[in-house]
N, C-alpha and C positions, 0 to 999 in steps of 0.2 A: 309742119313745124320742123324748122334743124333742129339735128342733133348732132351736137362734139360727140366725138369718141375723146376716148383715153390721147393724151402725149404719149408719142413712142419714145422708150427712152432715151433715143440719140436727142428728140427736142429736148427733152428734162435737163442733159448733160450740157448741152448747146448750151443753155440757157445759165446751169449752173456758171460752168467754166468761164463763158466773156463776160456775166458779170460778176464774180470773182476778179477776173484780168482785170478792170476796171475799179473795181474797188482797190486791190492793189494800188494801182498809177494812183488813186484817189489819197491814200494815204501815207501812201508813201511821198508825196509833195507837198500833202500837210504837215508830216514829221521832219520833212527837211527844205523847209520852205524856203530857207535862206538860199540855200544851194538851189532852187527853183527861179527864184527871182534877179539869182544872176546869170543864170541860163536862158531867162526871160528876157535880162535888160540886153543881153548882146544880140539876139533876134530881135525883139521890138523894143530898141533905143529911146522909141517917139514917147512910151509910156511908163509913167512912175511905178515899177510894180514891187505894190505896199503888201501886206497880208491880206488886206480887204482886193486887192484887187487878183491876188492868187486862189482866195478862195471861190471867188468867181468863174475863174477859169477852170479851177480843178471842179466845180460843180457844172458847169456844162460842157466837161470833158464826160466825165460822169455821165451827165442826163442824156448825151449825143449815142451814150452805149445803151442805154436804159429803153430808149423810142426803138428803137429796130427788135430789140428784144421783144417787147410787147407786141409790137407787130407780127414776130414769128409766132409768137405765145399765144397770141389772141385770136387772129387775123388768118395765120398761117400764109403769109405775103412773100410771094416770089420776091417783089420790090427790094425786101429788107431780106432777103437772105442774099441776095446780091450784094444789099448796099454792105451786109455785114463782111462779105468776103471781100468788098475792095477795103473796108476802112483797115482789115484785121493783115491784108496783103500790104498796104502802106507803111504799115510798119517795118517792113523786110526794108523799106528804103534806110534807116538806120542800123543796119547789122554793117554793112563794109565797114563805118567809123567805130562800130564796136570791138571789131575783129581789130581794126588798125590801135586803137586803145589796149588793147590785149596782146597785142604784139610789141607794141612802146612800154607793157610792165605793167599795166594798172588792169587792176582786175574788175571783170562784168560787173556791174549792180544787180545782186541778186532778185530786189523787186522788177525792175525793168526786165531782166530774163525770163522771171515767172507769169510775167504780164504775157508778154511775146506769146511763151510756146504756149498757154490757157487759150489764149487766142485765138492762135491758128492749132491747135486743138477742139476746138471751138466750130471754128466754119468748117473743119473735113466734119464734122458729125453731122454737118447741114446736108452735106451727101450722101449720107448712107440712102441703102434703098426703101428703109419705114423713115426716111426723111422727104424720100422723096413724092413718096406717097401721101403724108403729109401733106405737100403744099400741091400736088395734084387731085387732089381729093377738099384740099380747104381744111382739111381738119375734120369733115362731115364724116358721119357711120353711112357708108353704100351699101341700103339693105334692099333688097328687090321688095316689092309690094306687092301681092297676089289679090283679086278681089271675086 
């Protein structure tokens, strides 16, 4: 029979913080959805984006952080701590336009800043060494068996 041991607390934090990050992005596009959906229309022009159709996208923005999570939570998945450290890395592709925005006078959005660093606060905790142990181990208690 497996046995889980305990989450080390760097997964417990992991797991806090990116979905945290993501409820952020999540609500904070709800609360200013107008400001979303014209952010939306000059990237995809092709598409009417109505509230019903932002709440779609902010919900499998959401649900895209939620799967990898459970996978490290559950699973204890090399796959998903990868996949969490490219999606949480791809974000960094948005700070040169932030910085350039902060240099033209307009100041960071504080949601989107706290998104960021939760984030990549987030995947160094996937590193630690009872993280790594974690997913070298699966999650399982390594107890010798004597008979």
């Amino acid at each position: 029979m497996r046995r889980l041991r305990r989450r080390p607390w760097s997964i417990r934090l992991f797991a806090a913080f990116f979905l945290l990050s993501a409820l952020i992005a999540f609500v904070d596009g709800l609360r200013d959805w107008q400001k979303l959906a014209l952010l939306m229309q000059v990237h995809v022009p092709e598409m009417a984006w109505t509230w019903d159709a932002l709440v779609v996208l902010l919900s499998a923005r959401l649900s895209s952080a939620l799967i990898p999570v459970a996978l490290v939570w559950f699973l204890a998945s090399r796959f998903a701590r990868w996949l969490v450290t490219i999606m949480a890395l791809g974000k960094l592709v948005n700070v040169p336009g932030a910085i350039a925005l902060v240099r033209d006078g307009s100041a960071l959005d504080p949601a989107w800043t706290a998104a960021l660093v939760l984030s990549l606060i987030a995947v160094s905790l996937l590193f630690t060494p009872a993280s790594r142990d974690w997913f070298r181990t699966k999650g399982e208690d390594r107890v010798a068996v004597f008979s």
